[in-house]
N, C-alpha and C positions, 0 to 999 in steps of 0.2 A: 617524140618530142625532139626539135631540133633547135637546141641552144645558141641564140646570140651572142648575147653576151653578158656578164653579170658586174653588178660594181656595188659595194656596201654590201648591204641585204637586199637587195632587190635585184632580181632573176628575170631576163627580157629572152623571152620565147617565142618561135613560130609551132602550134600548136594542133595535132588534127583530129577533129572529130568531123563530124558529116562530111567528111571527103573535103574540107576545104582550110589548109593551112591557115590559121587564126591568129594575130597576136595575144600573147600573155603576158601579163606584168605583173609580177607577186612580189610583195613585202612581206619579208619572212617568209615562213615554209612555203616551201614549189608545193604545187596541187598533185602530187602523185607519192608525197613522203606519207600520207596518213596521219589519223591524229591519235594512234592509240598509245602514244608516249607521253602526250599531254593531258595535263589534268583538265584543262576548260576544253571545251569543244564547239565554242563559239569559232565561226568563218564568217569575214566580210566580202561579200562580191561586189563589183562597181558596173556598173552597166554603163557606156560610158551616152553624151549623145552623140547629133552626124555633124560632123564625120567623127568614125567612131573608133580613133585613133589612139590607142590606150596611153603612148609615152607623153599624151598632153596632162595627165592624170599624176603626173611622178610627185611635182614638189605636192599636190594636195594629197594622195595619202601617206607620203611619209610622215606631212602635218599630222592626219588622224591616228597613224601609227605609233607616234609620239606618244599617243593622250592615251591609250588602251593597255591592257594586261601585256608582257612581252610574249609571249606564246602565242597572242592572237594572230591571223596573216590576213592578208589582205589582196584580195585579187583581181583588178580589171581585167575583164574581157571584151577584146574586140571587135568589131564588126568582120562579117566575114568578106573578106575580098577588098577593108579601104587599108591596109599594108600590105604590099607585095612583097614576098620574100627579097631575101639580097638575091643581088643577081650569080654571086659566087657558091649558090648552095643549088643543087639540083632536084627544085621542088616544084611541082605539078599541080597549077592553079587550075578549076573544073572555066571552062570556057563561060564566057557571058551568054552565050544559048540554054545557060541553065539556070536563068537569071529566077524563074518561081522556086525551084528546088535550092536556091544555094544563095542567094542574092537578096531577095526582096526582104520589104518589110513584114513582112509574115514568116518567110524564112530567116531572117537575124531572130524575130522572136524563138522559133523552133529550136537555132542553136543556141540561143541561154539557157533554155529550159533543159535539152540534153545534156550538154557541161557539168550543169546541174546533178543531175540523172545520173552521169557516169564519174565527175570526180568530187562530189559531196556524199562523206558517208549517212547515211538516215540518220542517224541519231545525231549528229551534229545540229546544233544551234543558228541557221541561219541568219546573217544582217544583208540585205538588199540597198544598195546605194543608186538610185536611178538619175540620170541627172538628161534633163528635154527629156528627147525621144525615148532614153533608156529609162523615165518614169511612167514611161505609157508600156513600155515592154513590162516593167517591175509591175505594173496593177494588173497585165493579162497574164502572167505569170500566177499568180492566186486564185485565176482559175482553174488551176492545178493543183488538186485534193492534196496530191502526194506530195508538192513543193512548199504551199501551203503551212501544210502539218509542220513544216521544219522549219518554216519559218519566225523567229521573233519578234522583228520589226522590219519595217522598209520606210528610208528616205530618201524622199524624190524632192531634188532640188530643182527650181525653177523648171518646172515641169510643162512638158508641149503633152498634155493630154486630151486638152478639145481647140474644137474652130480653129487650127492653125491657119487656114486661109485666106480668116478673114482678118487676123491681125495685120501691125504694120509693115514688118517683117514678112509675114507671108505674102502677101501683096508685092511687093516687091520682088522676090524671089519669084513668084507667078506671071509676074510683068515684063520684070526684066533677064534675071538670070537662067529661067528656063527656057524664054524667048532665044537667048544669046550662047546656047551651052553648046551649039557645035564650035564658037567661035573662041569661046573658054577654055575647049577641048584640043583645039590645034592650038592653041598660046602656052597651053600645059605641054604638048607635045615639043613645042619649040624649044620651051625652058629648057625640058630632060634632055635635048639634044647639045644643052650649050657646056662647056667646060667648067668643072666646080668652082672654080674660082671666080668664072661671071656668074654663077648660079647664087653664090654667096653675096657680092657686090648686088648685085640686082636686087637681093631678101635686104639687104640693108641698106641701101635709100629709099625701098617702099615702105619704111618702116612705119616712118611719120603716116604713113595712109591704112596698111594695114591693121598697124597696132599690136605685131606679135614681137615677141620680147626675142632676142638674138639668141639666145638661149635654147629658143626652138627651132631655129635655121635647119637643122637637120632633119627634123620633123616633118618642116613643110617640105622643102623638100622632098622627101617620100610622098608624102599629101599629093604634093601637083604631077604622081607620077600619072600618064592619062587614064591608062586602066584603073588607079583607084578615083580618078578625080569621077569619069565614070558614071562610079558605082553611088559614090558621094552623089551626087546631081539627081541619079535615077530615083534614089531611096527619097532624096527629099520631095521629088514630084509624088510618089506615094502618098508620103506622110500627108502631103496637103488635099488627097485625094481621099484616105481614110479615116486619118484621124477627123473625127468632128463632133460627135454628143461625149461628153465626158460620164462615164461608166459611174453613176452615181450608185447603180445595186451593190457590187464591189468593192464600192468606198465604204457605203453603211455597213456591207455583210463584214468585212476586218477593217473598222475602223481604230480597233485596240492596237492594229499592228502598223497603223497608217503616222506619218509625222512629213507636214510638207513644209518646203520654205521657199518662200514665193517673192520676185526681186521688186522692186518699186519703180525700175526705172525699166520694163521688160520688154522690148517691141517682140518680143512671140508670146508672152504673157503676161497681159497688161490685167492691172491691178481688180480689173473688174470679176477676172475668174477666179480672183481669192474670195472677194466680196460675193461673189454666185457660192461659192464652196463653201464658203462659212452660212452661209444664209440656208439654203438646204441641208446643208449634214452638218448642224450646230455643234455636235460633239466631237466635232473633227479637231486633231489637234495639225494646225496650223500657225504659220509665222509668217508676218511679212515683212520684209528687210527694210530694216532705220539706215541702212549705212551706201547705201548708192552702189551697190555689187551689181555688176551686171552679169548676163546671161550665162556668158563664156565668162564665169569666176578662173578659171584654171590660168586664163592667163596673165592676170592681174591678182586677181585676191586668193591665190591658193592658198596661202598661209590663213588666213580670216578666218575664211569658209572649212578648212582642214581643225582647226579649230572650237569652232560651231559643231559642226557634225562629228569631231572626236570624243569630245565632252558628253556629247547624247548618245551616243552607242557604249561609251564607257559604262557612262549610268546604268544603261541597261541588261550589259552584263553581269554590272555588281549585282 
């Protein structure tokens, strides 16, 4: 483990398991202290979506943090390869030639399920947070007997589990931004080459277009570095290439352990896949949002949605 940096209770790490440094974000206990000092043995994981940038994740689980036992922790895990270490630490990213073993969207599924495997003790009490892409990891994750069994619940917010392509979002992203992603890729490069101080000016009079909050300047930042922007781009040509029937056996086989919340206003999941979700798997517990939270809640309603989902893993600890 190679520590960045910490501030409050939350511990911001470059992490490695499958040969490829990862970010970590924990609220409360680091993933290597154990829980055998603690009385509860509940752990929450956050699977984040793409890009799978764990510090967009901060204000909403300190929210959930808030609402839960204090002993409880809380840990997003990243995508492997959309953080690049600082450039000041000398760490050894696996080349993009290894893109099935270390990169793809088969492979991000592989290393949640390892993490898993290697820093969740067995008897620990699993919560699975999947939010898009990271709820379609979280339901093929339960086809793991062994992760499974440990598991309590999993909540998959605004979930990309089928026909991402054919939505309004995917379409566009198929049309335009994969058509344009060499051209994406040299503007990302250009950026990283400019002086922080135009990098910052430039994040903030796009502001009004992008819509990210100044707050996360430093994030994207990192984000538009090219190697990760990338890997961002390639995963989501994936997604629109495998995600498509939504895994209905899996929903029915743990629907005890299933809780979705699905947005109203969703161009990657439009209201129709709650309406198909409730209509086949009737005892599914489901929710569809009254309050106009969009996709990307993390960067507008962290607090709302940290709220939401703190309340409901609390309960289900008690």
């Amino acid at each position: 483990m190679i520590e960045i940096y910490s501030k409050d209770n939350m511990q911001h790490a470059m992490l490695k398991w499958n040969n490829v440094p990862t970010q970590v974000i924990t609220e409360g206990r680091w993933v290597e202290e154990g829980l055998s000092q603690y009385g509860k043995r509940d752990v929450i994981i956050l699977i984040p979506g793409n890009p799978g940038v764990a510090e967009f994740y901060e204000g909403f689980i300190k929210t959930v943090k808030s609402r839960l036992p204090s002993e409880t922790p809380i840990w997003v895990v990243g995508h492997a390869g959309h953080v690049q270490p600082p450039s000041n630490l000398a760490i050894t990213m696996p080349s993009d030639s290894t893109w099935s073993e270390n990169y793809s969207l088969m492979a991000q599924l592989q290393h949640k399920k390892d993490f898993i495997k290697q820093y969740v003790p067995e008897d620990a009490k699993l919560h699975l947070i999947g939010h898009s892409i990271g709820a379609w990891m979280v339901l093929n994750m339960l086809k793991d007997d062994s992760i499974a069994k440990q598991v309590t619940k999993c909540y998959l917010l605004f979930p990309t589990i089928e026909d991402m392509a054919s939505t309004s979002n995917g379409q566009f992203f198929t049309r335009i931004i994969s058509q344009f992603a060499v051209f994406i890729l040299f503007a990302c490069w250009i950026f990283s080459c400019l002086p922080l101080f135009l990098q910052v000016f430039l994040l903030t009079i796009s502001r009004p277009i992008h819509g990210i909050p100044g707050k996360y300047n430093r994030v994207v930042r990192e984000l538009l570095n090219p190697n990760s922007m990338k890997k961002v781009i390639k995963m989501a040509k994936e997604e629109m290439r495998l995600v498509k029937e939504r895994d209905d056996d899996i929903i029915s086989k743990y629907t005890d352990k299933l809780w979705f919340y699905y947005g109203n206003c969703d161009g990657w999941v439009p209201t129709k896949f709650y309406n198909d979700l409730k209509s086949k798997n009737p005892n599914i517990n489901a929710e569809l949002c009254k309050h106009g939270y969009h996709h990307s809640f993390v960067l507008q309603y962290e607090k709302q949605m940290g709220k939401i989902v703190g309340d409901i893993i609390s309960d289900n600890i008690s």
